[in-house]
C-alpha positions in Angstrom: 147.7 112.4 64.3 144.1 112.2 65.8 141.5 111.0 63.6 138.5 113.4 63.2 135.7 111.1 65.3 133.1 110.6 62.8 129.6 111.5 63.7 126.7 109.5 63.8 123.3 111.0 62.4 120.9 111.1 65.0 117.9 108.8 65.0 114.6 110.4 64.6 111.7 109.2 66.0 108.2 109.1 65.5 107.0 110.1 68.6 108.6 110.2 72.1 107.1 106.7 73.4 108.6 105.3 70.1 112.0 106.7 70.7 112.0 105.3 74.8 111.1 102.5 73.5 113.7 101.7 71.4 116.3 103.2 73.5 115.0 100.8 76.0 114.9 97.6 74.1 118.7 98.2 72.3 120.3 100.2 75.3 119.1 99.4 78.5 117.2 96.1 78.2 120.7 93.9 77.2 122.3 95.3 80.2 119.2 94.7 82.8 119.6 91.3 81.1 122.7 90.9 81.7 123.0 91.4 85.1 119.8 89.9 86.0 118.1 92.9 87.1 114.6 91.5 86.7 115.4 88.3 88.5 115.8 90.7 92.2 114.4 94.1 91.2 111.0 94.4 89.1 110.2 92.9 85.7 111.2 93.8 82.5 109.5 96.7 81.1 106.6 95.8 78.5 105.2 97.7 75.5 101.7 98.7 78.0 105.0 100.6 79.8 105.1 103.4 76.8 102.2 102.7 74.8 99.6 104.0 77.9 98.8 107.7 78.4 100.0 108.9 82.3 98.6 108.0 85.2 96.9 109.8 87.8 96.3 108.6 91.2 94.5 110.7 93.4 95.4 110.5 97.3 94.3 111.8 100.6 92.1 111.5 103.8 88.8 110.1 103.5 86.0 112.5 102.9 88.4 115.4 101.1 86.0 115.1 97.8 88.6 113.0 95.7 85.5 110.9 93.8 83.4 114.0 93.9 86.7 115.6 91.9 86.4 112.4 89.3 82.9 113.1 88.7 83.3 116.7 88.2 86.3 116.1 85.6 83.8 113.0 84.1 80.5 114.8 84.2 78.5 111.7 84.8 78.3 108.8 87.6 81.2 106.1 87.3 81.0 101.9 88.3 81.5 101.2 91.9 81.4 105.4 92.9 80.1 106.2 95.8 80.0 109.2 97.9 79.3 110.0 101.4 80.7 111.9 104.4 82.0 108.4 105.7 84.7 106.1 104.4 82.8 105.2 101.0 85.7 103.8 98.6 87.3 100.1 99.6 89.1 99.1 96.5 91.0 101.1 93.8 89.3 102.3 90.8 90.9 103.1 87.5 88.5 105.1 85.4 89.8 104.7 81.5 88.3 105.6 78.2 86.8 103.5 76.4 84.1 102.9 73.5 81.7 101.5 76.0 80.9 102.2 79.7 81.8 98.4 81.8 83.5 96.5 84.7 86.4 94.8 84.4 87.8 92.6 86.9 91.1 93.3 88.0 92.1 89.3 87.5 91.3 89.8 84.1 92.8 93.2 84.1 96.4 92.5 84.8 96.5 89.8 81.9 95.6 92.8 79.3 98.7 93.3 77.8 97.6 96.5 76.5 96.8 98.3 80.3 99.7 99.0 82.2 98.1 97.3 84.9 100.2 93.5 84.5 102.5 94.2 87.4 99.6 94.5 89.6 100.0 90.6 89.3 102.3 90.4 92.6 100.2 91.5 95.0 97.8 88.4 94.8 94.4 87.2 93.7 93.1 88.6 96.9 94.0 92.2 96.0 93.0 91.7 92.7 89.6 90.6 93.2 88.6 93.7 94.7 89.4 95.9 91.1 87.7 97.4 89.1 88.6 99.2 85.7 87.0 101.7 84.3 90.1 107.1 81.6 93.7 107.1 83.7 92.7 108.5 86.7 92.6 106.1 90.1 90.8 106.5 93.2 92.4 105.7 96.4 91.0 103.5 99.4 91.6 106.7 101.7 94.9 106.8 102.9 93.9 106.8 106.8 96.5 109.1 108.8 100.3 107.4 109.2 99.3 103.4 109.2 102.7 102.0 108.5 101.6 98.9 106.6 100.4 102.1 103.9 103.3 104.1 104.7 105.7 101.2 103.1 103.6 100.9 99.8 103.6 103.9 99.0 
């Protein structure tokens, strides 16, 4: 009368990333596709978007020690750190590892198809002018007390 459902095998996976990857690209992707959800929403998401380790991003009031707590963590001096009892920090800093201390750009950043930095891309030139890339770990302009034009990026 009912037939016994037959059961699939689960797929195994090498590592988590791997296995939200795939499930992204044969499960989720088609449908996004389908109903244009990148055409109104956000962009596809790109192998940087599993591949990368976490990120993160360090807010708060200006002067509260949060590049003082990088260079604890790093043990040395980073590109474009700065400390002092005023506001110090104007742009956001990514501090990554890497073979070789450097600058980056963040023009030049957001076209690395490797960072997880591409959708960076819509804010503008303007914005990413001011970047700089350095371990996952960012550093925050200060986030002054309740300015609305911050309050709706975040």
């Amino acid at each position: 009368m009912f037939r016994k459902s037959m059961k699939k095998d689960p797929e195994l996976f090498q590592n988590v990333s791997e296995g939200l990857r795939r499930l992204y690209r044969t499960k989720l992707f088609p449908l996004e596709d389908a109903y244009r959800f990148h055409d109104f929403h956000s962009p596809a998401l790109e192998d940087a978007d599993f591949d990368n380790k976490p990120m993160v991003l360090l807010v708060g009031q200006y002067s509260t020690g949060k590049t003082t707590f990088i260079r604890h963590l790093m043990e040395q001096d980073f590109p474009g750190m700065r400390i002092g009892p005023e506001p110090t920090t104007d742009s956001f800093i990514a501090v990554m590892h890497g073979e070789q201390d450097g600058v980056i750009p963040g023009n030049a950043l957001v076209v690395d198809p490797k960072k997880p930095f591409r959708k960076l891309n819509a804010f503008g030139n303007a914005f990413l002018n001011s970047q700089q890339e350095l371990i996952h770990m960012a550093d925050d302009p200060q986030v002054l007390r309740k300015e609305p034009e911050l309050l709706q990026v975040l």
